[in-house]
Structures are given as structure tokens and as C-alpha cells.
N, C-alpha and C positions, 0 to 999 in steps of 0.2 A: 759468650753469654747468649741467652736466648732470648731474641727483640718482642717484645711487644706491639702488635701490630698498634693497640691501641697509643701505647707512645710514640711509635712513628707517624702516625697524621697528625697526633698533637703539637709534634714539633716542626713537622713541615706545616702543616696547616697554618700555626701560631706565628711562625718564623716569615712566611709571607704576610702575613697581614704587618705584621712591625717593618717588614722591609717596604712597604705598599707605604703607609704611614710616613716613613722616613722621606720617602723620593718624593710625595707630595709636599710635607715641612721644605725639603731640600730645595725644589721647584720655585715655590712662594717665597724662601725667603731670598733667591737667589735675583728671581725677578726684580722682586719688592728693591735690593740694594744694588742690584746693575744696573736695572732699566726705569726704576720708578713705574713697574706696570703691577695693576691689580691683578687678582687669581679669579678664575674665570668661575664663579662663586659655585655655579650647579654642577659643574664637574667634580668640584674639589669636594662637596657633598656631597655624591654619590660615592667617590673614589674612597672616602672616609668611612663612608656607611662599609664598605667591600672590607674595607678592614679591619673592621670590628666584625662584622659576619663569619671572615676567616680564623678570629683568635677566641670568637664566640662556637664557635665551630671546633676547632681544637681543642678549648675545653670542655665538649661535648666528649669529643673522642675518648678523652683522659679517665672520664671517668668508668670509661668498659677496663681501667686496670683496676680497677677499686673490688677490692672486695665488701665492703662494706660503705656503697656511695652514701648512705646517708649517714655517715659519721666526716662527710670525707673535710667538714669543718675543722675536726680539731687541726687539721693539718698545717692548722696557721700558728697553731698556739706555743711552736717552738723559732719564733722568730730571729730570737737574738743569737742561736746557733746554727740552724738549719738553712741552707741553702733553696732545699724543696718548700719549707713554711715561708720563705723570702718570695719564691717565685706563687704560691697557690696568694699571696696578698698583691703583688702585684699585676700578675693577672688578669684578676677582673679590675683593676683600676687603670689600665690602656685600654682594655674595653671602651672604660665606663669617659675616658678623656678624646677616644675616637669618636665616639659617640658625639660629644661636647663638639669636638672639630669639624666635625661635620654640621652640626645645628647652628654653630658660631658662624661658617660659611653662609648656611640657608636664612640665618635671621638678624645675623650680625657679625658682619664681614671685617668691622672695625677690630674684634673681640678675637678674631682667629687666630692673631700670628701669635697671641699670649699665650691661648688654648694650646695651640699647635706645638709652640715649644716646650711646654708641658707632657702633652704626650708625646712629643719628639724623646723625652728623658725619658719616661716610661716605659718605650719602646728600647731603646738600649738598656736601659736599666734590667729590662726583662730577658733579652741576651745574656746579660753577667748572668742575673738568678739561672736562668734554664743550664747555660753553660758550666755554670760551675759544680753544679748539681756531681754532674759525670767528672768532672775534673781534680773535685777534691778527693777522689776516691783513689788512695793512694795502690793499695796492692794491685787497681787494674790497672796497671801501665801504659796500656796503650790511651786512656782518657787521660791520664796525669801528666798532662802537657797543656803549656797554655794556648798549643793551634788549636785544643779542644774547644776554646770559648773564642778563638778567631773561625773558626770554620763555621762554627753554629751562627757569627754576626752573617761573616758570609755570605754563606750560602741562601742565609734569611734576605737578606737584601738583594740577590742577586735574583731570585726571582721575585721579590716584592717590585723592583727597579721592572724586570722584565714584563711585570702584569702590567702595571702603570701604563707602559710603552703602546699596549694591549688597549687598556682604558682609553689614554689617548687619541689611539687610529679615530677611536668612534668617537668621542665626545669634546677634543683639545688639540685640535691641530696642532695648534700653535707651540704646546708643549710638548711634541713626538719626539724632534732631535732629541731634548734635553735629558729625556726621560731612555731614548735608545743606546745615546753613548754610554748613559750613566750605566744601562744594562752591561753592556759590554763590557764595559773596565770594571765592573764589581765581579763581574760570570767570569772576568780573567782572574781576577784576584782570587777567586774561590780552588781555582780549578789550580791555579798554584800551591792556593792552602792542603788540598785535601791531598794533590801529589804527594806536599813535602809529608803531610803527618801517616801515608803509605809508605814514603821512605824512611823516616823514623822507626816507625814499630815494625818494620822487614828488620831491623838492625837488632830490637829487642832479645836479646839472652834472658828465660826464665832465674830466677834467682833461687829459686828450688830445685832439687830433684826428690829423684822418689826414696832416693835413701835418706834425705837431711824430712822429707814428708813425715816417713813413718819412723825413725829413729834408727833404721838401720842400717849398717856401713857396710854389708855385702856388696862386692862388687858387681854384682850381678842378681836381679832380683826382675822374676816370670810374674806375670801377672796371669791366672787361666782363671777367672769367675770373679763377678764381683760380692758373690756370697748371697745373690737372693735370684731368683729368677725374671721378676720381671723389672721392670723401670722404676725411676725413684723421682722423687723432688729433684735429690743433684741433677739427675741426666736428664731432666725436664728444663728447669731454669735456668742453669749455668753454661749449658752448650745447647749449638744452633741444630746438630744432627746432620746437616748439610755437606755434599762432599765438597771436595778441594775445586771441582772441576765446575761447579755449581756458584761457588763464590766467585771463582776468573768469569763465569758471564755474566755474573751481576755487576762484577766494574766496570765491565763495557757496558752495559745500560747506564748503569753510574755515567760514567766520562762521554759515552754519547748523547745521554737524554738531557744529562745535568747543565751538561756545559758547551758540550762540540755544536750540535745541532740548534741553541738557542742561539749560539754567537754565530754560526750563520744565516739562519735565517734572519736575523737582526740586521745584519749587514745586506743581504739579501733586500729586506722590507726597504731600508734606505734609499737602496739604491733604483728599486722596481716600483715605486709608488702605487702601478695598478692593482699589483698584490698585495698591496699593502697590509689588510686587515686579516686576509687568509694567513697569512705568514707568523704577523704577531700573535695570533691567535694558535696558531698549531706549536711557535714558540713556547709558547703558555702550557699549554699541554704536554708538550717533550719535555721539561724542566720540571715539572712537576712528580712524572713517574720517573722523570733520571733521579729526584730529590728522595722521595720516596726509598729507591735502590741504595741510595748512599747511605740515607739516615742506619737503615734493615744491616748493611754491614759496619757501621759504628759500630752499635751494638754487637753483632754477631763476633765480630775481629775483636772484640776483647774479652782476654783470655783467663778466665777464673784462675787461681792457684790450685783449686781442687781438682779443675780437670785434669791436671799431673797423674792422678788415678780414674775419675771417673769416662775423662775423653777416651782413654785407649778402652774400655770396657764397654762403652755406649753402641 
């Protein structure tokens, strides 16, 4: 397929703020039943406000795929089957709950952990919607898997946990470990998911060819022109253009930015304290354009059935 850049910041964008969101619930309520300690009220509001900026932001993004943004309402209006009407209503309503957790922090601290677990749901809630969106889409294969809607929780959390870690250096001491390890073992877990769902779709067998495509049982069928000169809708949207040698360096941006280089420097930050905020901080940044790189070959690595004709012609 062909990615839309504007869906890839959407979901990376969108995907940190509910992972940002989750380690903060995580944190507070973790404290709150281990330690009996409160949440250090101006951090966990600011940390909230960032996370609703990011999926307010993301929705920004979304709308450069719209052809028509100011219809881009009706898209609610098929909720009780669509996956994308499930996600454009829930949406603005983790926004609208971060927001909430944030101002429950700044003006009523009592009020938070109800708020919080509220959009703590929201915030997964909006993983299923986003995830499943690609997932139910059975002829593209490589999404109709359920690592599809694991890797999206993932990878969402895995830098949401990593910013956190970030937030912390400056404004939460106190909650750095909790928020670093969490990085760690989510950024592993991702980095497992996205191996395994590379290994899976390596294995994938198309279930067409070109003879069962066009009806015909030659054993042998040339393909020299696709019948018009220049470019089409098919070889625009459905394939990426991009050669074979181009997508191998995008995984390693992938597997370096995503995941190698955030989990060391993490471990790094622990361990060196004076670097401490340089470290989570360029963390933050390498995971972000490794996120980036992954999301661009989601997309790209799933493989239309039309390209059976239009990829060799493109």
C-alpha cells in the first residue's frame, strides 16, 4: 500500500499520548496501593495536558487525508459497524478525559484517580478502535492478524512510557525508576511484537495468481504494458514505488530508532544520572522517528491483491 504520511503521525502521534496517559494512571495508581503516597499534583497536570496535545495533534494531522475535512463529521455516523466511526467518536473523547485529568490533578486531586481511570479506558479503548481498523481488513494479510492491534498497543505505550521517563528527568524525580523500567519492558515487548508480525508475513503465500486474477489458465502469461501511458489511481495508492533495498534501511531505522537505541539509552540514563536528562531526552527523539519508520512500513508491507498486476507494471 501506499502510507499516508498524514496517517503515520496520526497514529504515532495519537499512540504516545494514550501510552503518556496510561504510565501516568499506571504510576498513581501504583503509588496510591503500594505506598499510600499521593501524585505530585503539577506534574501529573502538565504530563496530562502533553497528552492530550499529542492526540490533539494527531488529529490535526488526520485530517490532511480527508478530502473533504469539513464533512469529515459524518464519519461518526456509522458506528455500530465501523471500526473507523468507533475510533473518529472516541478520539476526541480521551482528548476531552485528558484534559479532565489533568484539571482533576490542578483543582481536585481527590477527583483524579476516577477521571484517570476513565481515560485510562479510553486510552485502550482507542488502541482496539485504531488497531482494528487495519486488522479487520481481511484480503490484506499482512494486517489480519491480531499482532496488528498488539503492536499498535505497543508500540503506543512504549514511547508514551519513554516520554514519561523524559517528563520525569525534569519535573518527578521521584517517579524516574518507575516510569524507566516500565519503558524498557514495554520497548521489549514491542520490539518482540513487530519481529514476530516480520516473521509471519515473510511466510505469507499470495492466494492468487495472475492466471486465477484475470480467468486465465495459460501456463505462462507476459505482461509488456499496462495499457495506458502514464500512472493511475492503482499505482498511486495501492503500492509504495519504493525499491526492495530502500525498505531493508527503513527497518533498521525501524529496530534502531524504535527500539535499540531507546532501551539503551534508558539503561544508560539509569545508570549515569549526570546525563541524565540529555539521554531521555534524545531517547525521546530516536523512538519517535524509529516510530515513524515502522508505522510508513506497516503500511507499505501490505500487499494489495491488485498489485499481482499493477506492482510488476509500476
Amino acid at each position: 500500500m501506499h502510507p499516508a504520511l498524514s496517517v503515520v503521525f496520526f497514529t504515532t502521534l495519537a499512540g504516545a499520548g494514550q501510552g503518556l496517559l496510561l504510565a501516568l494512571f499506571g504510576a498513581q495508581w501504583a503509588r496510591h496501593e503500594w505506598l499510600g503516597a499521593s501524585p505530585d499534583a503539577r506534574f501529573y497536570a502538565i504530563a496530562a495536558l502533553v497528552a492530550a496535545a499529542l492526540a490533539a495533534l494527531g488529529l490535526a494531522a488526520s485530517f490532511f487525508h480527508l478530502g473533504r475535512p469539513e464533512r469529515a463529521w459524518r464519519a461518526a455516523s456509522q458506528w455500530r459497524t465501523s471500526w473507523l466511526s468507533r475510533e473518529v467518536i472516541v478520539l476526541p473523547g480521551f482528548i476531552a478525559l485528558a484534559l479532565l485529568y489533568a484539571a482533576a490533578h490542578a483543582f481536585d486531586p481527590d477527583a483524579s484517580f476516577v477521571v484517570g481511570t476513565l481515560a485510562a479506558v479510553a486510552a485502550i479503548a482507542l488502541y482496539v478502535c485504531t488497531g482494528m481498523i487495519y486488522a479487520c481488513v481481511r484480503f490484506l494479510r499482512e494486517w489480519a492478524s491480531p499482532l496488528t492491534l498488539v503492536n499498535f498497543a505497543l508500540t503506543g505505550c512504549a514511547s508514551g512510557f519513554t516520554l514519561a521517563s523524559a517528563l520525569a528527568a525534569f519535573g518527578a524525580p521521584s517517579l524516574l525508576r518507575w516510569f524507566a523500567i516500565g519503558a524498557i519492558g514495554v520497548t521489549l515487548a514491542a520490539l518482540v511484537g513487530r519481529l514476530a508480525a516480520w516473521r509471519r508475513n515473510a511466510r505469507l503465500a499470495p492466494k492468487s495468481t495472475l492466471q486465477t486474477a484475470i480467468g486465465i489458465k495459460h501456463g505462462r502469461i507476459e505482461q509488456r504494458s499496462q495499457g495506458f501511458i502514464g500512472g493511475s489511481f492503482n499505482t498511486r495508492e495501492f503500492f509504495h514505488g519504493r525499491s526492495a533495498t530502500t525498505l531493508r534501511a527503513l527497518r533498521w531505522v525501524c529496530v534502531g530508532g524504535a527500539f535499540a537505541m531507546p532501551l539503551v539509552l534508558l539503561v544508560a540514563g539509569l545508570a549515569a544520572p549526570a546525563a541524565l536528562t540529555a539521554l531521555l531526552t534524545l531517547a525521546v527523539a530516536a523512538q519517535f522517528v524509529g516510530l515513524l519508520a515502522e508505522r510508513w512500513l506497516f503500511f507499505a508491507e501490505a500487499n494489495h491483491p491488485q498489485n499481482l498486476y499493477y506492482r510488476r507494471m509500476s
